[in-house]
C-alpha positions in Angstrom: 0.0 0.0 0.0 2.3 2.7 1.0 6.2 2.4 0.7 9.1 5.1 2.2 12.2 5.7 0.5 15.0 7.8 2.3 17.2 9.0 0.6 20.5 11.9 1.9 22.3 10.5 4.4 25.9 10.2 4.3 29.2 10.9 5.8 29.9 14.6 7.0 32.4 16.2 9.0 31.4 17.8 12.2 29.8 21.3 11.8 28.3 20.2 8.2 24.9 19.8 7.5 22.7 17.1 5.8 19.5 16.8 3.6 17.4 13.7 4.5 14.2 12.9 2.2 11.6 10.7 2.3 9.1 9.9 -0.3 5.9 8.1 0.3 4.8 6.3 -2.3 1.7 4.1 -3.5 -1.9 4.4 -3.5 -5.1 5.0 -2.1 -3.8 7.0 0.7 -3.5 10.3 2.5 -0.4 11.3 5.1 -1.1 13.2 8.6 2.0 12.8 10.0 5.1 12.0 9.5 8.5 12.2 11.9 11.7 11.3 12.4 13.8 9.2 14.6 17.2 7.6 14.6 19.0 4.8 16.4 22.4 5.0 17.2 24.1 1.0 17.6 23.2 0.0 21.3 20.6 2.8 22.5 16.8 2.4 21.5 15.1 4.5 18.5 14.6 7.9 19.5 12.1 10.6 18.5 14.4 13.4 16.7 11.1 15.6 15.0 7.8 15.3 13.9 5.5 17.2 11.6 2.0 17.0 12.3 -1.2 17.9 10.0 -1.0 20.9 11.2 1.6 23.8 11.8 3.0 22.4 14.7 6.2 20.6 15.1 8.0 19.0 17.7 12.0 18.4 18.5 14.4 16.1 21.1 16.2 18.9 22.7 19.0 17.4 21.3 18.7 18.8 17.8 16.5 21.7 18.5 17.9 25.1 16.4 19.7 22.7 14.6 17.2 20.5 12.7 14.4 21.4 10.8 11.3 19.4 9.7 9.6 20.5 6.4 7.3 19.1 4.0 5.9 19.1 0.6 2.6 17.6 1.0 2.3 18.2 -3.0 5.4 15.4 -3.3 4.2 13.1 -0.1 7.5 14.3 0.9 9.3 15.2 4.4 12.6 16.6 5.0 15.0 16.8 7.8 17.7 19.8 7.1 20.6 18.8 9.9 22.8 21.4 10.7 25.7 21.7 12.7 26.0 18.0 13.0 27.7 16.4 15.7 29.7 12.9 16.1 26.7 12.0 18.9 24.2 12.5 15.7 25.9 9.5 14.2 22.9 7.0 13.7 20.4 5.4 11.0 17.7 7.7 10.4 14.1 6.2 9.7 11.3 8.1 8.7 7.6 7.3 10.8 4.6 8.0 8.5 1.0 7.7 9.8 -1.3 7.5 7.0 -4.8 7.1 6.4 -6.4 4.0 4.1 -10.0 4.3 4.1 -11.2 4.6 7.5 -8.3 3.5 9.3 -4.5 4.8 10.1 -1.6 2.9 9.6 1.9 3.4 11.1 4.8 2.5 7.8 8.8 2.9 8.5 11.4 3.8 6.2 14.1 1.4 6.0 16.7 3.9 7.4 19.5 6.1 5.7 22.9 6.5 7.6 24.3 9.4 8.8 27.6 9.6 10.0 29.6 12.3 11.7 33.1 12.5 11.5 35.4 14.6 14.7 
C-alpha cells in the first residue's frame, strides 16, 4: 500500500549539514503525520522531530535550532535539514509516516539512511 524511500544521508564532517528525504509512495492514501527518529548501535530508537497535519512541530532537545522538519505535502515528501551536525548524531535515520487507508490509520517505516559524523 504505502512504501518510504530515504534518501540523503551520508558521511559529514562535524559542523556540516545534511538533507534527509523521504518519499511516500503508492496508492489510495493520505499522510497526517510523519516524523523522524534515529538509532544509534546499542541505544533504542529515538524521537528526533515530527511534523504533524497541522503547523506544529516537535523536536528532542538534542537537535533543536539545529534540525528542521519540512514538507511538501504536494510530493508526499518530508525533509530533515541537519545542521551543525555532531559525532553523537551518528545514527540510522528512519522516517515514521502515519497514513490514512480508508477509514483507518496505519503506522509504515522507512528502512533507514545513515548518517555519520566524523570529529
Amino acid at each position: 500500500q504505502v512504501q518510504l524511500v530515504e534518501s540523503g544521508g551520508g558521511l559529514v564532517q562535524a559542523g556540516g549539514s545534511l538533507r534527509l528525504s523521504c518519499a511516500a509512495s503508492g496508492s489510495s492514501f493520505s499522510v497526517n503525520a510523519m516524523g523522524w527518529y534515529r538509532q544509534a548501535p546499542g541505544k533504542q530508537r529515538e524521537l528526533v522531530a515530527t511534523f504533524t497535519a497541522g503547523i506544529n512541530t516537535n523536536y528532542a532537545d538534542a537537535v533543536k535550532g539545529r534540525f528542521t522538519i519540512s514538507r511538501d505535502n504536494a510530493k508526499n515528501t518530508v525533509y530533515l535539514q541537519m545542521n551543525s551536525l555532531k559525532p553523537e548524531d551518528t545514527a540510522v535515520y528512519y522516517c515514521k509516516a502515519r497514513v490514512r487507508i480508508g477509514t483507518y490509520d496505519y503506522l509504515y517505516w522507512g528502512q533507514g539512511t545513515q548518517v555519520t559524523v566524523s570529529s
